[in-house]
Structure formats: structure tokens, C-alpha cells
N, C-alpha and C positions, 0 to 999 in steps of 0.2 A: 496867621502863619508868620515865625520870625526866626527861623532857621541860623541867624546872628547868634541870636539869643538860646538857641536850641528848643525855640517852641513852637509844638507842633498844630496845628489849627486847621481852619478852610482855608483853600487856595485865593477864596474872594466872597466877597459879598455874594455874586453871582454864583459861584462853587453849586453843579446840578447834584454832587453828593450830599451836601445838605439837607437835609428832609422839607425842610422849606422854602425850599426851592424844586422841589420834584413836581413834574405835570401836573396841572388843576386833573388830568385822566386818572394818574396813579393815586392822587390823593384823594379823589371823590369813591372809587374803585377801593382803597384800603378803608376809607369812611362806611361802607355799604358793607363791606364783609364783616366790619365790627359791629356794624348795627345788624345783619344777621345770626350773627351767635349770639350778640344781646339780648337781640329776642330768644331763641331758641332756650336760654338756660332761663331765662323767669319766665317763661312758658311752661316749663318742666316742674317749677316749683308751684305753679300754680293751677294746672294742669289738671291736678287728682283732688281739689278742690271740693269738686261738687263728688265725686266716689267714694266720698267717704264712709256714707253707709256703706255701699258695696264692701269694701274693706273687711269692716268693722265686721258683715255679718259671716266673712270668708274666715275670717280670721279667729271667728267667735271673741270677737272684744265688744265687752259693756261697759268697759270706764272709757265717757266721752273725751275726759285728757286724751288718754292714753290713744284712742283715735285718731285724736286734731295732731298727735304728734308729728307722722308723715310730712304733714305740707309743713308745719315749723321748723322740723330739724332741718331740711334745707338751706335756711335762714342760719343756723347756726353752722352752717359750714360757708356759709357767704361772711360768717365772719371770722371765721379763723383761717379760711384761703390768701384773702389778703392780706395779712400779716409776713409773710415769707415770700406770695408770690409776686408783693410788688417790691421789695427791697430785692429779691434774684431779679429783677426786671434791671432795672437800676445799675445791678454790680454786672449781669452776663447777656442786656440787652433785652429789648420789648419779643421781638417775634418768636426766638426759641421757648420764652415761656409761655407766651399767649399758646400758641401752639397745642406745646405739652399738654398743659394746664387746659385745655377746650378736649383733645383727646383722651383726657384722664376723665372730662363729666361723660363722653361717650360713651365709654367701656362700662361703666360703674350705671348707666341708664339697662345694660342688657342684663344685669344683675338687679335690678328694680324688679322688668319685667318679671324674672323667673324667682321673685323671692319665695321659698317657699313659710313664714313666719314673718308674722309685724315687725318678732323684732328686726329680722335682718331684713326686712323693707325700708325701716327706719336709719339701719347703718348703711347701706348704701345708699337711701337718699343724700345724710350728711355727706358722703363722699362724691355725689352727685356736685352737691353745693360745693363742696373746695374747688372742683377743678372750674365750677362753673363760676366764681367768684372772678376770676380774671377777665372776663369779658366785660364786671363791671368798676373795675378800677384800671388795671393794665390797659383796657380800651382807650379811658380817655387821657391815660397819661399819651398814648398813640396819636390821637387827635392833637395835644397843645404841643408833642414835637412836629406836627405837620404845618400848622396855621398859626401865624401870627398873629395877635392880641386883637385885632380891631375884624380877623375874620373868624374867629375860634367861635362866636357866640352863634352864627351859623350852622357852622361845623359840629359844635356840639350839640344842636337840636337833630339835624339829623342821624347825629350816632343815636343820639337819646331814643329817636321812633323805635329800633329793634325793643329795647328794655322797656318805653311804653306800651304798645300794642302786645308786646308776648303776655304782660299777666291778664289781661284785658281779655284779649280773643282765645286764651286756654281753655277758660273756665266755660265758656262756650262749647270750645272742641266739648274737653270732658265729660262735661253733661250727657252730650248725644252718642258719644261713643261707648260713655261706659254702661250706659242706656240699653246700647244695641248689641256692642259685642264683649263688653265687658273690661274692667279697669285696668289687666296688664298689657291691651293694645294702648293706652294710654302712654304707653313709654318705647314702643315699638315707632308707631307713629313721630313722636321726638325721636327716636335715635337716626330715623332716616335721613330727613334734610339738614341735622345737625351735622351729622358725619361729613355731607356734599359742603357744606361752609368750613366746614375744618383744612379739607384736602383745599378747597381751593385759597385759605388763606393760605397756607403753605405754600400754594404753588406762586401765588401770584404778590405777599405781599412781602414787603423789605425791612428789614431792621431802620429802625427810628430814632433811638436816644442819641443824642445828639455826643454825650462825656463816652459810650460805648464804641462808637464807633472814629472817633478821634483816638479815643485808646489803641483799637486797632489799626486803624493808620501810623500810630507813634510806632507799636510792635514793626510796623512791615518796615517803616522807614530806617527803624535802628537797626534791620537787619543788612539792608539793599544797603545803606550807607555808611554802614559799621561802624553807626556813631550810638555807644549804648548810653550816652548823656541826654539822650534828647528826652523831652517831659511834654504832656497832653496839655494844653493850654487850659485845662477844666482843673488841672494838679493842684492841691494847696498842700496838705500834708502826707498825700496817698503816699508817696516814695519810700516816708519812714514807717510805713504802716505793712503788715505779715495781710497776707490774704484772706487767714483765719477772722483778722482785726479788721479789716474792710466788712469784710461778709457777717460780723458781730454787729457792729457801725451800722449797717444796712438793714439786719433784721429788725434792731432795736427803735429803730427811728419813727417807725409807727408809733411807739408807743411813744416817745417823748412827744411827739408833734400832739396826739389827743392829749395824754396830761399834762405837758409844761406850756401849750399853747392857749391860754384862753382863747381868742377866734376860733382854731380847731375845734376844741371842746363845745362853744356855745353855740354853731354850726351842726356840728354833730346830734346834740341833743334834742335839736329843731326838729331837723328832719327825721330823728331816729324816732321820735314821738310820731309824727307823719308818717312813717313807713310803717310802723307798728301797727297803727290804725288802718293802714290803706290793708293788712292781712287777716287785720282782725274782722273787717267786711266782707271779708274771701271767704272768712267763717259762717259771717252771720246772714248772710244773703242767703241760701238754702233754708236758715232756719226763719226766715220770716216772710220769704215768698212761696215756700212749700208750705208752714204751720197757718201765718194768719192770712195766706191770699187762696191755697190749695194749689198751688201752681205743681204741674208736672217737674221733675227732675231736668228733663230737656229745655223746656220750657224757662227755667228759673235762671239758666244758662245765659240765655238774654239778656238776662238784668244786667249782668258784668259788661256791657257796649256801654251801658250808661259811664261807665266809669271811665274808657275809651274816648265817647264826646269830649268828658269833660278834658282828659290828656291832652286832644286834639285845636283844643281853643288856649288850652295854656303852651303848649308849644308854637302854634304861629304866633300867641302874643309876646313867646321870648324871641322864635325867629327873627319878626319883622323889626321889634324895639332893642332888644338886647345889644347890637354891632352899633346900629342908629346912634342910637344913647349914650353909649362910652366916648364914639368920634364926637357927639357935641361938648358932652360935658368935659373932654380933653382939651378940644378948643377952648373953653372959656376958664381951664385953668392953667391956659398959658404952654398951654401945649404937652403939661404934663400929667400922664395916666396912672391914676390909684385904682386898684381890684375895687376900691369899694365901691365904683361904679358902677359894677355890674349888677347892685341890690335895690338900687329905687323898684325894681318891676316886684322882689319878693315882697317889698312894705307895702306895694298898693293893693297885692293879689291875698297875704297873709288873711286878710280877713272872712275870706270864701272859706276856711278851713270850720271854723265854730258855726259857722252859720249851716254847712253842710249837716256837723255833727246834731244841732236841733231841730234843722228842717226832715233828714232821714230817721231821727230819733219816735219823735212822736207824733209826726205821721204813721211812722209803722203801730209802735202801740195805740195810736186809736182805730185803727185799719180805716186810714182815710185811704180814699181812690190811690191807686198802686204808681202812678203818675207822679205824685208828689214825693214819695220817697224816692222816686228815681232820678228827678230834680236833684233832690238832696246829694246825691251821687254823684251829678254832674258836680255841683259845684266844687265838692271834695275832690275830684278831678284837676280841676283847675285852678283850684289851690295849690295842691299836694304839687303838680308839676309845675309852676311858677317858683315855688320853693325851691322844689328841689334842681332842679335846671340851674337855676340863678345861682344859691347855695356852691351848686360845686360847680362851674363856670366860675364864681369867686375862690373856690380853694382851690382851681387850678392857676387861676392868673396871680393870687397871692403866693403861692409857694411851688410857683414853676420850674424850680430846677429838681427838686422833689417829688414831681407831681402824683407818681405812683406811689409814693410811699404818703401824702399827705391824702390823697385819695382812700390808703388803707386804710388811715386811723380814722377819716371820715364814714366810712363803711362797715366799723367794729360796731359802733355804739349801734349806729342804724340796725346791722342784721341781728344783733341780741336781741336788742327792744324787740325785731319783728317776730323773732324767734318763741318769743315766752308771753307775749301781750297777749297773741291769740289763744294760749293755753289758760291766761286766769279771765278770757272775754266769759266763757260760758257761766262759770260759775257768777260774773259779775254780774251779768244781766237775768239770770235767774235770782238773783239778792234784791236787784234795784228796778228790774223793767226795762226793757228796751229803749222808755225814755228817760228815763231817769239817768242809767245806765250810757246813753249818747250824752246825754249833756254833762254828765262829768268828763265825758272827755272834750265837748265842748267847753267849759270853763277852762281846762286846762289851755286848751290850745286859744283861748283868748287871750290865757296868761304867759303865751310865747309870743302874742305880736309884735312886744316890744325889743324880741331879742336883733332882729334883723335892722331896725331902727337904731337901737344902742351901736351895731358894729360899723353902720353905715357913718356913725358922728365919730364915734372914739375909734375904731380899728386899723386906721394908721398910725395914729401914733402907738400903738398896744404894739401892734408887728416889728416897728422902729424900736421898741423897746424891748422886745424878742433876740437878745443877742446872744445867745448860745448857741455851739458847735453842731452841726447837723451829721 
């Protein structure tokens, strides 16, 4: 604040408007509602999983694409949501869209239930996927306006629980329900307690962005003081710029951050390989615990906790290390903190990823004991979340004043890949075998160990030399 100068800021360090400074209550309390609609919408997407014959036989569909479509197209609306909903986040603030944008996957869920045709099951899944796309970017741009750098790696494992546990414990649900009463309670059951997290983020949580709500401060102050000179201390060129130009500038920036950024880009492509994979097992678990073990529908359901252990050992091991690690490694470089800190835990963990893909690979094609591919699962588990945690805990401390909109472009590449991997899995493991078929994507994901290592040596200087206009 320097009112001299006509600019407008926090009253203080101390300032309880700040969002980083608001009650460890209100922020643990807005961290839990985000991690319930978290869950909730990749719940949704994963959900009808194991229903897919059900579907398939409702619908009279005998192209297995065209089946596996449902749970993909999801995926493709998780990635065309964040492209606008996190620049509107940015330009008119976190809560009015998170909001919206959670109430728009609700509506579009009671339209799921009563689809009468695949196809229009499949277009309002995607429209599922848009609104449900903000709970997983918008959320944690919410989070790194709440906590500070040395508490964020915390805070972001517990927003992460809702988004781990929902694809994990869906496929569970689904199984037994679609079993019992059939797959369009399947979306009934999501719209209930999704809707009870919606209302109550509305009622209980607050605007967060930090350049938002300064903005509005500048508005109230230029009015009460009828000083229309005064500028937002976040201002660099906004004054000369049309609203039209702002809100262009905003929607745009996803997309410069994934192409003109290599770290964005080579981040992105990690995990979007990772996430691909982790849906394309969403697929393939029915077909190899129902074909080569004869497991029940219900039953096969089960298998997806193995993938939940695994979640669950990769999140305390970023919990307890990820804050730890940064405050040492900050100490011994002089007190100063680089994001790229936050990646030693992805380079130790990256290697559980190929090793899952060979151990679930051929065990399943030789039908060893059903124990050993579910092993394989863990490990993929614990990979997959060490990544991806880490991963974006680093693209939110690297590009934190962007965070939602670096989070989108982080999230494109990911929900494409998850969107269409699973569509060419079938045809790939019926070419190659189950094992053969795993362990090309095992090779692959050997041949990305080295990307988290590369950014961890070179990625600050890459981002110091990232100078163009955001």
C-alpha cells in the first residue's frame, strides 16, 4: 500500500484480507471442500467403468471403441474446461467460477442419468467433464493463494486426497451398483453429495486471488476517495489494455505457457503419458480379472483399491518429505528457494512407473496368482502419485502468479492423452498381448525417467530465460 504513490495493495503484512493470512479454520475448511468436489467429479468419470457392458448391451453397441467412449469423453472435456475456466478465474476471480463451473458438472450429471442414446450419454458426459475440469486446476490455483511456499506441499496433498480416492473407490461403487440396480443410478448417486459440496462451497468459501481482489479494493477506493488515478499494485500494463484485451491475454496464456514453455511442455507430457495409462487400466482391469481370473463384475471392483494403496503410500511420502525438503534444501542454498526443489521425491519414485507396467503386464498374461498383478498396481500407484503431486506442486511454485492458467495448460496435454490412449488400449493388446502390450508402455515410461532429472539440473535457468509477456 502506498497511497503517495496512488498504489493500492495490503494494509500490512499482517492484512487478515489476504488470503494468507486467513485462519488455519477457513483454510483447512476451504482445502476439504476442494478436495470434495475433487473427488466427486473423477468419481464421475470413473464411475461407469466397470458398466460398460451394461451400456453397451442397453444401447445395442458392438463396436468396443465406441463403448469405451463414455469414460474417455470425460477426459476430453477435463481438457477443454481448463482452457477458459482458468484464465475467467484469473480475470473475475477463483470462487464465482469454481462455483459455476462445479454446478454446471451437476446439472449435466441428471442428463447422464436419463440419456436416452450412447450418443447423447457421451455428450453430456463431455459436458460433465468441462464443468468438472475446475475442481482440478481452479482448485489448486485456490490452495497456492491460501499457503505459502514452505506450507503448500501439505496443503496440496490434502486437496490431492478428493482427486485420489474418487477414481479409485468409483470403480468399486460401480461395479456393485450397476450389478444391482443398474448403471443410470450410477449418476444419481454422484449428483447427491456433489450438489451438498457445491452449496456448501458457496456458502462457506471466499474469493482467493490475490491481483482480484486488490482490483476490487482499487474499484471501492477510487470511488469512497474520488481519486480515479489510483492503480492495483499487481498493474503493469492492465490501464492501457480494453477488457476485451485482458480477457484475450487470459484465455490465450494456457496455450503460450504449454507451447512456448519447455518446463510446461515437458511436465506436461510426463504426466499426460501417466494419466493416460492410469485410464487405460480403468479399461483393462475388467478385461483381465473377469476374462483370465473369471472374477464376478462386483467382484473385479476390488481390484481398483489396489490402485488406491498405491495413491495412499505416495501421498504420505510427498506429505511427510515434500515441505521437509524444500525448507532444508533452501537452507543450504543460502536461504534461497528454487520450484525445482520440489522434484527430488518425482526422480526417486519415477522408476515404480515401468516396473508396475511389466510386473501387472505378464503376470496377467501368464495368469500367475491374481496377487501379483495387483502388486503391479500398487506400484503404478505410487508412481503415478509421486509424479504427479510433485509435478504440479512444481508448476504451481514455478509459475505462481499464473497458477490457474499454468495448471490449465498442464492439464490439456494430460486429459487428451487420457481421453484417446484408452480408445486405441483395446485394439493394442489384442495385436500384442497383455504383455507385450504393458511393456511397451513400460519402455516408454523408462524412457521419461529422465525428464524430471533434466528439469531438476537445467530448469532454472530455462525459466530465467522464459522472458516473454504473460
Amino acid at each position: 500500500m502506498d497511497m503517495d504513490n496512488s498504489i493500492v495493495g495490503w494494509e500490512s503484512h499482517s492484512d487478515p484480507k489476504n488470503p494468507l493470512n486467513f485462519t488455519p479454520a477457513r483454510k483447512w475448511l476451504t482445502t476439504s471442500l476442494l478436495s470434495g468436489i475433487g473427488f466427486m467429479t473423477p468419481f464421475a468419470s470413473s464411475i461407469i467403468a466397470p458398466a460398460i457392458s451394461s451400456i453397451e448391451a442397453e444401447f445395442n453397441v458392438t463396436n468396443i471403441t465406441k463403448g469405451a467412449i463414455p469414460v474417455s469423453i470425460f477426459l476430453l472435456g477435463y481438457a477443454v474446461g481448463p482452457l477458459f475456466l482458468s484464465p475467467l478465474s484469473e480475470i473475475y476471480g477463483r470462487h464465482i467460477i469454481m462455483v459455476l463451473a462445479s454446478l454446471f458438472f451437476c446439472v449435466w450429471l441428471i442428463g447422464c442419468a436419463l440419456a436416452p442414446s450412447i450418443e447423447t450419454l457421451i455428450f453430456f458426459r463431455f459436458l460433465c467433464g468441462v464443468g468438472g475440469s475446475a475442481s482440478q486446476t481452479v482448485g489448486g490455483a485456490i490452495v497456492a493463494d491460501m499457503f505459502p511456499v514452505h506450507e503448500r506441499g501439505k496443503a496440496m496433498a490434502v486437496w490431492m486426497l478428493g482427486p485420489i480416492m474418487g477414481p479409485s473407490v468409483a470403480p468399486v461403487v460401480g461395479g456393485f451398483v450397476s450389478e444391482k440396480i443398474g448403471w443410470r443410478w450410477l449418476n444419481w448417486i454422484t449428483l447427491i453429495p456433489a450438489t451438498g459440496v457445491v452449496v456448501a462451497m458457496a456458502v462457506f468459501n471466499h474469493e482467493t486471488n490475490h491481483q482480484v481482489l486488490i482490483e476490487r479494493k482499487t474499484m471501492q477506493l477510487r470511488k469512497e476517495l474520488n481519486r480515479p488515478g489510483l492503480q492495483s499494485c499487481f498493474t503493469d500494463d492492465a490501464s492501457v489494455l480494453s477488457n476485451r484485451e485482458i480477457l484475450v491475454r487470459g484465455l490465450v496464456r494456457p496455450f503460450r505457457l504449454l507451447l512456448g514453455s519447455a518446463i510446461v511442455f515437458g511436465v506436461s507430457l510426463y504426466i499426460a503419458f501417466a494419466y493416460g495409462c492410469l485410464y487405460l487400466f480403468f479399461n483393462t482391469i475388467p478385461t483381465v480379472f473377469e476374462g483370465t481370473y473369471g472374477w464376478s463384475t462386483g467382484i473385479t471392483g476390488i481390484v481398483y483399491l489396489a490402485l488406491l494403496v498405491g495413491y495412499s503410500i505416495g501421498v504420505t511420502i510427498f506429505f511427510t518429505c515434500s515441505d521437509r525438503s524444500i525448507i532444508h534444501k533452501t537452507r543450504l542454498n543460502s536461504g534461497v528457494y528454487e520450484a525445482e526443489m520440489r522434484l527430488p521425491i518425482c526422480i526417486y519414485c519415477a522408476p515404480c512407473l515401468p516396473i508396475a507396467f511389466f510386473l501387472y503386464g505378464w503376470s496377467s498374461e501368464k495368469g500367475v496368482f491374481w496377487i501379483v498383478p495387483v502388486i503391479g498396481l500398487v506400484f503404478f500407484g505410487i508412481g503415478f502419485e509421486c509424479v504427479w503431486l510433485t509435478t504440479q506442486a512444481y508448476i504451481v511454485d514455478a509459475y505462481s502468479q499464473y497458477s490457474a492458467s499454468a495448471l490449465a495448460a498442464f492439464a490439456v496435454m494430460r486429459s487428451v492423452v487420457a481421453a484417446f490412449l484408452p480408445l486405441a488400449g483395446p485394439q493394442m493388446y489384442h495385436a500384442m498381448g497383455i504383455g507385450w502390450g504393458n511393456s511397451l508402455l513400460g519402455f516408454i515410461a523408462l524412457a521419461l525417467v529422465p525428464v524430471p532429472i533434466l528439469i531438476y539440473r537445467l530448469g532454472a535457468k530455462v525459466r530465467r530465460d522464459e522472458k516473454w509477456n504473460l
